[in-house]
MMTF fields as JSON, N, C-alpha, C and O atoms, coordinates in Angstrom:
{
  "mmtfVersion": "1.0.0",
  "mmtfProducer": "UNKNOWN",
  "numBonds": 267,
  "numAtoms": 268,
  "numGroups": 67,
  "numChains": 1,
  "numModels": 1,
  "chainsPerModel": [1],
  "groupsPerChain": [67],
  "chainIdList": ["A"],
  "bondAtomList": [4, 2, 8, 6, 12, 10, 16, 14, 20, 18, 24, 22, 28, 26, 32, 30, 36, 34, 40, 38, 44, 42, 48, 46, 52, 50, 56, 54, 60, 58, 64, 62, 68, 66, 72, 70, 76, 74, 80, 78, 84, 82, 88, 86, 92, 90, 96, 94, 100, 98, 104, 102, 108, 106, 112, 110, 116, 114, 120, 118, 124, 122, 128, 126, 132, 130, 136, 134, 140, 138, 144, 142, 148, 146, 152, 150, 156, 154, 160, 158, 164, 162, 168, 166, 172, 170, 176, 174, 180, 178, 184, 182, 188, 186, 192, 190, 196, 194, 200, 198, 204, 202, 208, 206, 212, 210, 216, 214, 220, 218, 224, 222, 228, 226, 232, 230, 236, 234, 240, 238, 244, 242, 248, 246, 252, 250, 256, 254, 260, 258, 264, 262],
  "bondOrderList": [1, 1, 1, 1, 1, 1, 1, 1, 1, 1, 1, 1, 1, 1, 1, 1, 1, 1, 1, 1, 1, 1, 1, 1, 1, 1, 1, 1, 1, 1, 1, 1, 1, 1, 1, 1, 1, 1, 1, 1, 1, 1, 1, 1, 1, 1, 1, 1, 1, 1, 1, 1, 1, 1, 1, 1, 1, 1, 1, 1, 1, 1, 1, 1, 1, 1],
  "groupList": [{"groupName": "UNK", "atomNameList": ["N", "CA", "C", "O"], "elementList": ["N", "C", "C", "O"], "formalChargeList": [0, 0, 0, 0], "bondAtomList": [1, 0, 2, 1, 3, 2], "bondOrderList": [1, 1, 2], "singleLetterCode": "X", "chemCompType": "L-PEPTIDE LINKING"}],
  "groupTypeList": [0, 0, 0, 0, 0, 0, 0, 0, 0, 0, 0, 0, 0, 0, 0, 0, 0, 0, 0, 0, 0, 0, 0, 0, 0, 0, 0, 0, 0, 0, 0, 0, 0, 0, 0, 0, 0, 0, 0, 0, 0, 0, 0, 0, 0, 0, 0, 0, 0, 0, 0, 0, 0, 0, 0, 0, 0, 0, 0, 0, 0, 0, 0, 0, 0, 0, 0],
  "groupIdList": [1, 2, 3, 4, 5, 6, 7, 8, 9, 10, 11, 12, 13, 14, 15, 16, 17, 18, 19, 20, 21, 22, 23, 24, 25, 26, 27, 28, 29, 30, 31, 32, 33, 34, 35, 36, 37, 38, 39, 40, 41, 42, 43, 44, 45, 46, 47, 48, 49, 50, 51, 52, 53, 54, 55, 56, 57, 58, 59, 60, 61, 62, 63, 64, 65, 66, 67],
  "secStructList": [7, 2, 2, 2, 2, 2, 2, 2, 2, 6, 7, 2, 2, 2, 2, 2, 2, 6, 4, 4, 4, 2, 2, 2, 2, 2, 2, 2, 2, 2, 2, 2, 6, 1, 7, 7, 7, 7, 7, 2, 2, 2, 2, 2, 2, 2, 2, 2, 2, 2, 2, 2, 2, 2, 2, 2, 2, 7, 7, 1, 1, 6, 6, 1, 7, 7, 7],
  "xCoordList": [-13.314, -13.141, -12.911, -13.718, -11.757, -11.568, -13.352, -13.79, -14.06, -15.377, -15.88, -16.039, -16.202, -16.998, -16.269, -16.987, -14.829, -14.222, -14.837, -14.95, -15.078, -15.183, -16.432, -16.919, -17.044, -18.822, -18.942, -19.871, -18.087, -18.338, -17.78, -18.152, -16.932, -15.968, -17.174, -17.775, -16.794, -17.492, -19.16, -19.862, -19.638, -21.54, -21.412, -20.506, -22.553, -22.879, -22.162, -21.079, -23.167, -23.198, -21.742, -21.323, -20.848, -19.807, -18.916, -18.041, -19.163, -18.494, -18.739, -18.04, -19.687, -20.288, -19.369, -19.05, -19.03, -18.486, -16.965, -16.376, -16.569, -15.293, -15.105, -14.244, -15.869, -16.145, -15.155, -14.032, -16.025, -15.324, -13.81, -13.358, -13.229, -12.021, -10.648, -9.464, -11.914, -10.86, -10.469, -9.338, -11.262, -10.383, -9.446, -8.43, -9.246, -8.111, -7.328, -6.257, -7.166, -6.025, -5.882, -4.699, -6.439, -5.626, -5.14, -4.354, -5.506, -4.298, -3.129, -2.096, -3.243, -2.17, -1.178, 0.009, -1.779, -1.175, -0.501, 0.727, -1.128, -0.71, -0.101, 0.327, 0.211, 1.358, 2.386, 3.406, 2.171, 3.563, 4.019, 4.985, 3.198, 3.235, 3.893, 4.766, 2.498, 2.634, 3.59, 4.019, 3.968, 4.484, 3.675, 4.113, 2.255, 1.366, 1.722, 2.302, 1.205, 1.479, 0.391, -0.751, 1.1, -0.144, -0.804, -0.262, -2.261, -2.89, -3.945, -4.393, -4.148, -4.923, -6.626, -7.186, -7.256, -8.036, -8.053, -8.893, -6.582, -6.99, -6.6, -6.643, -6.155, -5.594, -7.147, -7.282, -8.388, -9.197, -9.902, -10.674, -9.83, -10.756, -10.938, -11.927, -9.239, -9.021, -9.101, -8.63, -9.342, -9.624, -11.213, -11.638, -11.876, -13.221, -13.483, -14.379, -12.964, -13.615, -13.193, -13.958, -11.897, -11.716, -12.633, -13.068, -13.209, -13.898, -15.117, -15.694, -15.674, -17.054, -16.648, -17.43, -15.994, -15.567, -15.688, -16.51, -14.839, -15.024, -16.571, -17.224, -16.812, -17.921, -19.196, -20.088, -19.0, -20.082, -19.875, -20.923, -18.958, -18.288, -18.443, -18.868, -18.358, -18.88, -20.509, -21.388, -20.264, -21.503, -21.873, -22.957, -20.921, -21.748, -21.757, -22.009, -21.496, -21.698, -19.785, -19.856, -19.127, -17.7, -17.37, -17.819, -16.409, -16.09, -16.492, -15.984, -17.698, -18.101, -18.903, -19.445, -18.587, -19.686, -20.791, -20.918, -21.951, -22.97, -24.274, -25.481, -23.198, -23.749, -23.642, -23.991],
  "yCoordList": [-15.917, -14.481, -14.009, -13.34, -14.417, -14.354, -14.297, -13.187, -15.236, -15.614, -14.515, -13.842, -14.182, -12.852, -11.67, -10.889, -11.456, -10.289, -10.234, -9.174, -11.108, -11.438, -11.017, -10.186, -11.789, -11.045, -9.762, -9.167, -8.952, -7.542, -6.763, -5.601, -7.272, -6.718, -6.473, -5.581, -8.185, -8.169, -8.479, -8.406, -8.905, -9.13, -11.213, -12.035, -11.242, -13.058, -13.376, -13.956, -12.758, -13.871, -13.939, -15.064, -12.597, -13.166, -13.787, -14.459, -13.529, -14.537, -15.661, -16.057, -16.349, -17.893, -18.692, -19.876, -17.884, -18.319, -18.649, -19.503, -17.913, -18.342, -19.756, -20.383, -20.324, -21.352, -22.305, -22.803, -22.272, -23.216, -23.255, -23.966, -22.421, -22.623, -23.675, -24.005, -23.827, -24.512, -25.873, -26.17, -27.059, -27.733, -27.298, -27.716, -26.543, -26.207, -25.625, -25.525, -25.114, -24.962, -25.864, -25.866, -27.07, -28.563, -29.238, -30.154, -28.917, -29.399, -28.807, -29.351, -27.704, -27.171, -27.009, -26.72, -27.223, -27.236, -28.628, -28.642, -29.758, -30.976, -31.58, -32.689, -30.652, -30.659, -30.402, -31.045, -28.959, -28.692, -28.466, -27.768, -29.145, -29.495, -31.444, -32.16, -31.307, -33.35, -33.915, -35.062, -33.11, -34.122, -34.965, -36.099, -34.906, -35.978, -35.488, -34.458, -36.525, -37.001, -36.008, -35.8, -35.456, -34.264, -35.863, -36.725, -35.62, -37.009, -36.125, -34.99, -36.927, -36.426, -35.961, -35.045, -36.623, -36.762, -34.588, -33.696, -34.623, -34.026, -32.232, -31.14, -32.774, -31.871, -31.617, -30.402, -32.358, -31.585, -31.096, -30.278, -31.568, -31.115, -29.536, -28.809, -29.286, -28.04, -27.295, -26.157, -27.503, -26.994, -26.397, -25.332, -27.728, -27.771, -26.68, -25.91, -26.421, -25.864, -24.143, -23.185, -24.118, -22.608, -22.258, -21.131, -22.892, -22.741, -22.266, -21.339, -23.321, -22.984, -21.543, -20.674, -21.153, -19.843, -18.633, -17.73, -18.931, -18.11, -17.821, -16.779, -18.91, -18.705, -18.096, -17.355, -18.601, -17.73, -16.366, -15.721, -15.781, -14.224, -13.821, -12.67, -14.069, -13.538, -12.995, -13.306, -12.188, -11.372, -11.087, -10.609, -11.414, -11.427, -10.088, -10.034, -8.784, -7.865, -7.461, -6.236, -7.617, -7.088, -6.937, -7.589, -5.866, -5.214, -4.659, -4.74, -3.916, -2.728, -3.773, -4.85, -2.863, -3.319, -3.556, -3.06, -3.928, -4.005, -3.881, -4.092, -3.435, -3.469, -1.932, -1.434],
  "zCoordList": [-136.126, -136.174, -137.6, -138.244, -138.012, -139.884, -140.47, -140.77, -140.565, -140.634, -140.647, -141.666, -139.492, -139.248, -139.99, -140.614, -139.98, -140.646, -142.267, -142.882, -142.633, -144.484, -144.556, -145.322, -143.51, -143.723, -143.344, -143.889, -142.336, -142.653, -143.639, -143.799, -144.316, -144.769, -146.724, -147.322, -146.908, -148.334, -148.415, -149.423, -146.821, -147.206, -147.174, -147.31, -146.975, -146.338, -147.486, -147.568, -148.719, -149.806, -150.652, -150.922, -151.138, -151.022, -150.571, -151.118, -149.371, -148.307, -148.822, -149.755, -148.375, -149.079, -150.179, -150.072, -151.175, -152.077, -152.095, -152.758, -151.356, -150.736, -150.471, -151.088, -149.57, -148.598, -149.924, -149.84, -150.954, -151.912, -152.445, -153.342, -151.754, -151.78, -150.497, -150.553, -149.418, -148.571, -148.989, -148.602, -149.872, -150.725, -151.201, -150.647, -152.099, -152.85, -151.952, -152.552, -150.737, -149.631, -149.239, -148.899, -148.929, -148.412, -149.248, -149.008, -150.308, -151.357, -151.272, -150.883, -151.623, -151.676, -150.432, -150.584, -149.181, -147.755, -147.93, -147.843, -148.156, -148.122, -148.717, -148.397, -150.358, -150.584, -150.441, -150.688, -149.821, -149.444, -147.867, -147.557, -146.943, -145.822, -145.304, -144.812, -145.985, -145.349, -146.599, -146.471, -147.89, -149.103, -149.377, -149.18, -149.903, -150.117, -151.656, -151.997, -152.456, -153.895, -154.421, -154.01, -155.463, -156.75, -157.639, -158.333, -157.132, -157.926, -159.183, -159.016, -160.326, -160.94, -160.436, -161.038, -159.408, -159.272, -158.19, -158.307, -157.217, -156.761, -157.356, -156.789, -159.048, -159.784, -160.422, -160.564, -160.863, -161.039, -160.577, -161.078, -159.121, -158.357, -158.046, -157.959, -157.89, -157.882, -159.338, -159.32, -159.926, -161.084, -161.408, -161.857, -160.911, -160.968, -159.883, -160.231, -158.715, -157.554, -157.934, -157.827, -158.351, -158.83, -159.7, -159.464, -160.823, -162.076, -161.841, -162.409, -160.505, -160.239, -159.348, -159.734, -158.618, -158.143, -159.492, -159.643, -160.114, -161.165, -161.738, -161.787, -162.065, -162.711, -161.923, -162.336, -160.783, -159.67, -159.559, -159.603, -159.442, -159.798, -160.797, -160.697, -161.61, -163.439, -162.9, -162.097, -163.736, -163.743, -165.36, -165.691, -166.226, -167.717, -168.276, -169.48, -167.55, -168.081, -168.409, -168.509, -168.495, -168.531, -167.144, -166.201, -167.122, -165.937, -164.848, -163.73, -165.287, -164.344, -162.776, -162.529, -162.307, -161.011, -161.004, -162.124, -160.732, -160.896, -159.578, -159.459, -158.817, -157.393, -157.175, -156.105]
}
């Protein structure tokens, strides 16, 4: 249901990009849920996965909208 709310809300394709964030919520759940260990591996991952988020959102022109 969430699912469907995002796609009406923001459109497929932003939606989509989201997706790449549910790694970086099981990290962060599983840290502070299960107490699993902050490992380097899963410290860049999340790094890497926000980055590529970011960078998919950039649009290159500054601020303005472009839509």
């Amino acid at each position: 249901m969430t699912w469907n709310l995002a796609v009406k809300v923001l459109g497929a394709v932003r939606t989509s990009v989201y997706i790449y964030m549910v790694p970086v919520i099981t990290v962060v759940t599983s840290v502070l849920i299960l107490k699993e260990p902050v490992t380097w591996v899963s410290i860049m991952g999340t790094v890497l996965a926000v980055a590529g988020l970011f960078l998919s959102e950039y649009n290159g022109k500054g601020s303005g909208n472009s839509e």
